[in-house]
N, C-alpha and C positions, 0 to 999 in steps of 0.2 A: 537806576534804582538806588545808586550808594549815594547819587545828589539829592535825591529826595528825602533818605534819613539824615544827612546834614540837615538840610530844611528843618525838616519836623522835632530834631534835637535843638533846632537852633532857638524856634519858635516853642517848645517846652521851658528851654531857658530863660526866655524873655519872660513867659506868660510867669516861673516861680519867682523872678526878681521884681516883679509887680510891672515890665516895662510894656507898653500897650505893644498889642498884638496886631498885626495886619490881616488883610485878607488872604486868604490863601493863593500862594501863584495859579494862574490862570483860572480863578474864579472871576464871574461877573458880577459887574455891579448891578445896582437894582434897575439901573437905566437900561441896562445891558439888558437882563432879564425879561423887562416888559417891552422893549424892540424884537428881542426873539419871540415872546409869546404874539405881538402882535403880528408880527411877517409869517407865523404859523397857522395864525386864524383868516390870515389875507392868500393865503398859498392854499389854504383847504378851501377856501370858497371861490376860488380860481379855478381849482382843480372841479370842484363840484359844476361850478358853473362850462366846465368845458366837457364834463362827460354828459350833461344835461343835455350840450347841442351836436353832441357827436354820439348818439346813438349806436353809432356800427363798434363802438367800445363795450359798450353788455354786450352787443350780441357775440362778439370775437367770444370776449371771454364766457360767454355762459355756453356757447356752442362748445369751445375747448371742452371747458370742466363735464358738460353732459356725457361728450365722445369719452371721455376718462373713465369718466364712472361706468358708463356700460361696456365700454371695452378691458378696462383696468390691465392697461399694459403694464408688463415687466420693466418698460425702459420707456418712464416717461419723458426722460427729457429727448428721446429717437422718436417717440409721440408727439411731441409737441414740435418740433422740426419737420415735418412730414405733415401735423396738421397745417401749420400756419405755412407753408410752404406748398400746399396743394394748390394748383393754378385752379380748381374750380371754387375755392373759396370767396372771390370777391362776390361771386355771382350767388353764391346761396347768401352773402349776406346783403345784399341790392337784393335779391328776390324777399327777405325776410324783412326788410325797411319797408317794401310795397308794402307787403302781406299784416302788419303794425300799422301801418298807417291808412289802411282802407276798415281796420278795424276802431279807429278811435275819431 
């Protein structure tokens, strides 16, 4: 913390002596910037495009949160260890991928 006010005193100095100011340590540059914004738009439609072909991803989850809300245990995370951990889980969600896809 006490190198960071060094910094910021140091950089007050410059900017009242008129001497040009830098960037701030560890800020990025504009290159920098539009590389993260692009690998964040490339990593969400990666991600989109993988829950699109894995199906049994909603249904995990939307089976979870249903059990939740109508059970509304005390100790959700003993909840969710005990759901996702029930050996008859693979088979209700194979039974609910038939049950989806003789529907559509």
């Amino acid at each position: 913390m006490e190198t960071v006010r060094r910094q910021q005193a140091v950089r007050g100095q410059q900017a009242v002596q008129g001497q040009p100011v830098g960037p701030e340590p560890g800020t990025l540059s504009q290159e920098q910037l539009k590389q993260l914004r692009d690998f964040k738009i490339q990593t969400r439609i990666e991600n989109e495009k993988y829950l699109r072909t894995h199906k049994e991803v909603s249904l995990l989850i939307s089976g979870f949160f249903r059990e939740m809300f109508l059970k509304r245990p005390d100790n959700i995370l003993e909840f969710a260890a005990h759901y996702f951990t029930d050996p008859r889980l693979p088979n209700r969600i194979y039974m609910q991928l038939i049950k989806d896809k003789k529907r559509a």
